[in-house]
N, C-alpha and C positions, 0 to 999 in steps of 0.2 A: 224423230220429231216428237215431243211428249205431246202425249193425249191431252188437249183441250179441257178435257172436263174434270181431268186431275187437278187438285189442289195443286198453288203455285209452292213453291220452297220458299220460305219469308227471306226477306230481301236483306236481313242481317245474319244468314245462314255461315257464313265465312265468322261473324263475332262469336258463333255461341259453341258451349263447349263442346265436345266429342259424343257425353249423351246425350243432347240434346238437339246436335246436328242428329243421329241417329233415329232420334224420335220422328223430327220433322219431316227425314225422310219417310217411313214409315207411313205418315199420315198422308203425306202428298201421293205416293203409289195407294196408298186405300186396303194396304193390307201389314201384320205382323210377322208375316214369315220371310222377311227379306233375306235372312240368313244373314245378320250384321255381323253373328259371333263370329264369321266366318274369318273375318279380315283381322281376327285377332286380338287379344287384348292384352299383348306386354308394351309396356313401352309407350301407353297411348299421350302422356304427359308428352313426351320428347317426342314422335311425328307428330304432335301438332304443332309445335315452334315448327318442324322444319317445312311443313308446307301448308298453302292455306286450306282452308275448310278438308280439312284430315277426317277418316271418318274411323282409321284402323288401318293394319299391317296388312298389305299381302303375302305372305309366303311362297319362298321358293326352296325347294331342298339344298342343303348345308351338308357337305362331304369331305372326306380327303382322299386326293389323287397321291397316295403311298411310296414309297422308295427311290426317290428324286436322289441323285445325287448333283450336285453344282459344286463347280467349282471345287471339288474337292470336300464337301460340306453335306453331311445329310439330311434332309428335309422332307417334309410333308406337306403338301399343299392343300389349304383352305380352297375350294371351292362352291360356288351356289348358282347351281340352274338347274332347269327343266328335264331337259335332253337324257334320254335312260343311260345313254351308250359313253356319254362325254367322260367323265371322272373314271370308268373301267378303260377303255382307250387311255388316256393320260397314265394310269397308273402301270398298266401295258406296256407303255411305252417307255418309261421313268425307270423300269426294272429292267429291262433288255439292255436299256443303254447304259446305266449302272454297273452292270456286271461287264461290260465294256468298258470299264473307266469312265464314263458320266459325262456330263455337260460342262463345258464350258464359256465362260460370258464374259461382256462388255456391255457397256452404259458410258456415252458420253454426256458432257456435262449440260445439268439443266437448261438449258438456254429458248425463254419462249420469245414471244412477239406481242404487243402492243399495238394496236395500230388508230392512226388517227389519219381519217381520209380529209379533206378538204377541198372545198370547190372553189375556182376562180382564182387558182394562187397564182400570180403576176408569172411572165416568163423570166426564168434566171430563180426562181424559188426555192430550188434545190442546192443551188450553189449557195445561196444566200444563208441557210439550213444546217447546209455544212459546216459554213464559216465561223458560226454558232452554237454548234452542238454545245461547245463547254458551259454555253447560259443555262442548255437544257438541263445538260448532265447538273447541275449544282441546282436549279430549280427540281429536279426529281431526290435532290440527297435525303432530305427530312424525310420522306416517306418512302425512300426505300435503306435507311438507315438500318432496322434489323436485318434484315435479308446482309445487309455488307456486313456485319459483325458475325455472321454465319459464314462468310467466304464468298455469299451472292452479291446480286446487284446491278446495276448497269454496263451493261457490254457493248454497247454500241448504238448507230442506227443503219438504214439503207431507205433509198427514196425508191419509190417508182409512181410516174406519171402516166395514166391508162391512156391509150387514144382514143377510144370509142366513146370514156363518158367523160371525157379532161381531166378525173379526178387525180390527185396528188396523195399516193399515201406513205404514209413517214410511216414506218416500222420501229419503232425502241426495240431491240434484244435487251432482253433480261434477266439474269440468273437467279431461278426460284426456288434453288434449293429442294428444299423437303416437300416442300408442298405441290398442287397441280397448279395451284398460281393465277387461277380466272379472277379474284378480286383484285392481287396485289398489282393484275398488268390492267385491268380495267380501269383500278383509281391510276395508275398511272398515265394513261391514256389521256385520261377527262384533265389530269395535273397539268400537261403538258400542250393540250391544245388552244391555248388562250395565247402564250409565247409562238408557238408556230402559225396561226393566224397574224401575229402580227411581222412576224418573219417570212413569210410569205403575200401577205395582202389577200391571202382566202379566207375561207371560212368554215368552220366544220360541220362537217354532216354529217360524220357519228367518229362514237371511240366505242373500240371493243377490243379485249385479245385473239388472235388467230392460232384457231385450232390445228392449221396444218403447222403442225411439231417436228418440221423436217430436222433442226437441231437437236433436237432430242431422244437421240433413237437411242439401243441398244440390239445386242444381236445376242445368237447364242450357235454353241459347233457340236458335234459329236463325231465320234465314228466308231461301226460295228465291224467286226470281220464276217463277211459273207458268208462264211460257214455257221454262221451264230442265224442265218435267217430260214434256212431248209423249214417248209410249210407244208401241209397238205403233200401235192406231188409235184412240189417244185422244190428244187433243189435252191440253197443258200446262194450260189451264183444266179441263176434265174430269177429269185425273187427282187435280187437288187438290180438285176438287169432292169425287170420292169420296173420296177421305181424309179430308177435313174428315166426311164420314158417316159412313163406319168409325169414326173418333174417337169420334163421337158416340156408336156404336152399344156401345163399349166406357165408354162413361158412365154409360149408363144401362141397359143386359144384364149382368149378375152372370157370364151364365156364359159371353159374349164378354170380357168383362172378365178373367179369370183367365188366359184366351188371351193376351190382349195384353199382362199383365201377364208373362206366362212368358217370349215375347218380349223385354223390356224384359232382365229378368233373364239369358238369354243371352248377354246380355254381358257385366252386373257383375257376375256371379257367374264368369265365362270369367276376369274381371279380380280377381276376389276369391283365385281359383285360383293363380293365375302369380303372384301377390302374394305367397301364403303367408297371406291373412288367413279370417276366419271365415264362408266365406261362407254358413254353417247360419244365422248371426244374423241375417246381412245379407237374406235371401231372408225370415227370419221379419219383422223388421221392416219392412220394404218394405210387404210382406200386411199387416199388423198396421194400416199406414199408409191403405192402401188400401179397409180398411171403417175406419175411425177415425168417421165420420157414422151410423153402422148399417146403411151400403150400400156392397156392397165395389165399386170404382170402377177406371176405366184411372189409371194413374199417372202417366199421358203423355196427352198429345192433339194437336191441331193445328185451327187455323183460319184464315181467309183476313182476310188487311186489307191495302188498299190495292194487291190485282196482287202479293200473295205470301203464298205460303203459310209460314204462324207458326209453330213447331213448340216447344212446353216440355217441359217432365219437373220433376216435385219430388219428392224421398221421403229417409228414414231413408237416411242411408247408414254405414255403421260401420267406416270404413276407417282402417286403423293403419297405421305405417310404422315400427314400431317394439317390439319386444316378442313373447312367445308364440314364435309359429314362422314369422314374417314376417323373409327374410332370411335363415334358418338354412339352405335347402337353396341349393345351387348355381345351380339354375333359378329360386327367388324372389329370390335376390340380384342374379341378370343381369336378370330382369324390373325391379326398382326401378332399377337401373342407364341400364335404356334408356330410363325413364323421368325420368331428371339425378336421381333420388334424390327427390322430393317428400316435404313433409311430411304427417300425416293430412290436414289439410285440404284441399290441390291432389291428394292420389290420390283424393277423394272429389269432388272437381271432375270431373275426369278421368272417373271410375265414370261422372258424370252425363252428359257428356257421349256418353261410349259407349252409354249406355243409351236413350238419346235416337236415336242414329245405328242402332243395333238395330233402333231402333222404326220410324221411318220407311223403311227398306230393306223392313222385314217387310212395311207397311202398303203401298206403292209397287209391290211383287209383290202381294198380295194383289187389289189393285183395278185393276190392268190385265192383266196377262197370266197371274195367277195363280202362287201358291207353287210349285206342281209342276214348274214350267216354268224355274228353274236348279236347285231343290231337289235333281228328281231326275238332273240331268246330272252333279252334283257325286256323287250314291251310285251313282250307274253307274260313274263314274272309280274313286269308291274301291274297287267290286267288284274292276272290271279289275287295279285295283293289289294287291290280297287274293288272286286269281288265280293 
C-alpha cells in the first residue's frame, strides 16, 4: 500500500517520457537513489512503444547452451534466465547426446484456435453453424488472406456447448504459420462473431484465441548406449536403470510430475526468453498438455531398448519467428540470428530439443550424484562473483 504522505505519481505518468516518468518517480518516493540506471538504458525508445508507462530494461543473463546436435545440424542455443545451473545442464546434456548421434525432431503444423463463446444460442445452433461454415470461411478470407499466400489460413471449426454455463463455443482452427498468432486469431474471432450470433440467435461474451495449443506440438528422441552413462559409482546400466524409474516415477506422481515438468521448461522457456516469444503461453500450454487425460503427467520420459537408453519429449510448443516482439529487441534479433534464422516450425523443433536435453541432465544428477552436487558449485561462483 503506498505511504499516504508520499507525493501522488501525476495522473498523466503513462503520457510522459521515460526521463521524466523517472523524475516523477523519484520525487513521489522523496528520495534520488532509486537506482533507475539499474533497469537500463539501451533500448529505452523501443520499451516504451512496447509497454505502457516503461520506465527501463530489466535484465536477465544471455547465454549459450553449446554442442546441440538436431537433426543432423549443429547448433548453439541462445538462452536468457536466472537459474545458475540451467544453460551448464543443457549444454551437458546437448554434448552426451551428440557424441550419440544427437537429437531428433518433429513439429506438426501450426494450427491454433480462435474462439468465440456465445450465450443463449437457440437449440439446433450447431447444426445450423455447420451448415454455414462456408459464409464463415469466405467472411474470414480478406483478413486472413496473407497467412493463405504463406500456405496458412483457415482449417476448420468445432462446436462445443458447456452444460454448466449454456455457453456455445465455436472454435475457428487456423494455420499461423510463422508467427504465435494471438492478434491474427483475436481479429479473427471478433470478424467472425457478428455472423455466428446471427447463426445461432446468441450473442457474444467474448472472443479471444485459446492458448491450449494441443495442435501444435512438436517432440523431440534421442538415444545413448548405457555404457556412455557410468557416473560416480554407478555403473552406465545402473544409471539408466534409475532414470528409466525416475521417469516413471514422474508418470505416474502428480507432484513429481510438476518437478520434472519445470525442469523441462527451463529450457523452453530460457529459449522462449532470448527469442522474444510468449513464453506465459508456452509454459500455460505445455501444463494444459500435461493433464490433457485428467492426470497431470511428465512430458518427457525415458526407457531402455536394446543397451540404450531412449529418451522423448512431446508437448504444445507456440513458437513464432515472426511478429509481436520476436526480433524487435537487439538481443532477440542476435538469438534468431545464431540460430540461421529458423522458421516457427524448426524454432519449435529446436525448443524440443532443448527441453529434452534439460530433462535428461536434470534427471542424470538427480539419480547418481545428486542435484546439489554442480547446482551448488555454480551458486558458490556466482556468490564469489556478486562479492
Amino acid at each position: 500500500m503506498r505511504d499516504l504522505e508520499r507525493e501522488s505519481l501525476p495522473l498523466n505518468f503513462r503520457k510522459l517520457d521515460i526521463a521524466a516518468r523517472r523524475a516523477a518517480l523519484e520525487a513521489a518516493y522523496g528520495e534520488k537513489g532509486l537506482e533507475l540506471g539499474a533497469l537500463g538504458e539501451a533500448e529505452l525508445g523501443l520499451v516504451d512503444g512496447m509497454v505502457e508507462s516503461a520506465l527501463g530494461c530489466l535484465s536477465l543473463p544471455f547465454g549459450l547452451a553449446t554442442g546441440f546436435l538436431i537433426d543432423g545440424r549443429a547448433y548453439d542455443v541462445p538462452m536468457a534466465t536466472e537459474e545458475a545451473s540451467v544453460i551448464a545442464a543443457a549444454t551437458f546434456g546437448a554434448r552426451l547426446v551428440a557424441a550419440a548421434g544427437g537429437f531428433s525432431t518433429w513439429a506438426s503444423e501450426p494450427v491454433m484456435r480462435a474462439q468465440v463463446f456465445l450465450e443463449g444460442a437457440l437449440p439446433g445452433a450447431e447444426l445450423e453453424i455447420e451448415r454455414r461454415e462456408a459464409e464463415l470461411r469466405a467472411g474470414l478470407e480478406p483478413l486472413l488472406a496473407s497467412l493463405g499466400r504463406r500456405g496458412g489460413g483457415y482449417r476448420g471449426l468445432a462446436l462445443c456447448r458447456n452444460e454448466e454455463t449454456g455457453l456455445l463455443r465455436v472454435d475457428l482452427r487456423i494455420d499461423v504459420r510463422d508467427a504465435m498468432g494471438a492478434n491474427i486469431l483475436d481479429a479473427a474471432a471478433e470478424r467472425a462473431a457478428s455472423e455466428l450470433e446471427a447463426m445461432s440467435g446468441g450473442r457474444r461474451l467474448m472472443c479471444i484465441l485459446s492458448n491450449d495449443a494441443s495442435e501444435r506440438r512438436a517432440g523431440a528422441s534421442c538415444r545413448i548406449p548405457v555404457g556412455r552413462l557410468a557416473r560416480a559409482s554407478f555403473s552406465g546400466e545402473e544409471a539408466a536403470r534409475r532414470m528409466v524409474l525416475a521417469s516413471r516415477a514422474a508418470e505416474t506422481d502428480p507432484s513429481r510430475a510438476v518437478t520434472h515438468n519445470k525442469g523441462v521448461m527451463n529450457g523452453v522457456s530460457a529459449l522462449a526468453l532470448a527469442t522474444g516469444n510468449d513464453f506465459r503461453a508456452i509454459e500455460a500450454a505445455a501444463h494444459f498438455w500435461a493433464c490433457r487425460d485428467g492426470r497431470y503427467r511428465g512430458i518427457s520420459g525415458f526407457r531402455l531398448v536394446d543397451g540404450g537408453l531412449e529418451g522423448w519429449i512431446e508437448l504444445p510448443l507456440v513458437f513464432g519467428s515472426v511478429g509481436g516482439a520476436i526480433g524487435a529487441q537487439a538481443a532477440t534479433a542476435l538469438a534468431l540470428r545464431l540460430l540461421r534464422k529458423p522458421d516457427g516450425r524448426g524454432l519449435s523443433r529446436i525448443a524440443a530439443a532443448l527441453g529434452l536435453a534439460q530433462n535428461f541432465a536434470a534427471l542424470f544428477a538427480l539419480v547418481t550424484e545428486g542435484i546439489q552436487a554442480g547446482h551448488m558449485k555454480l551458486h558458490a561462483r556466482k556468490r564469489e562473483a556478486g562479492a
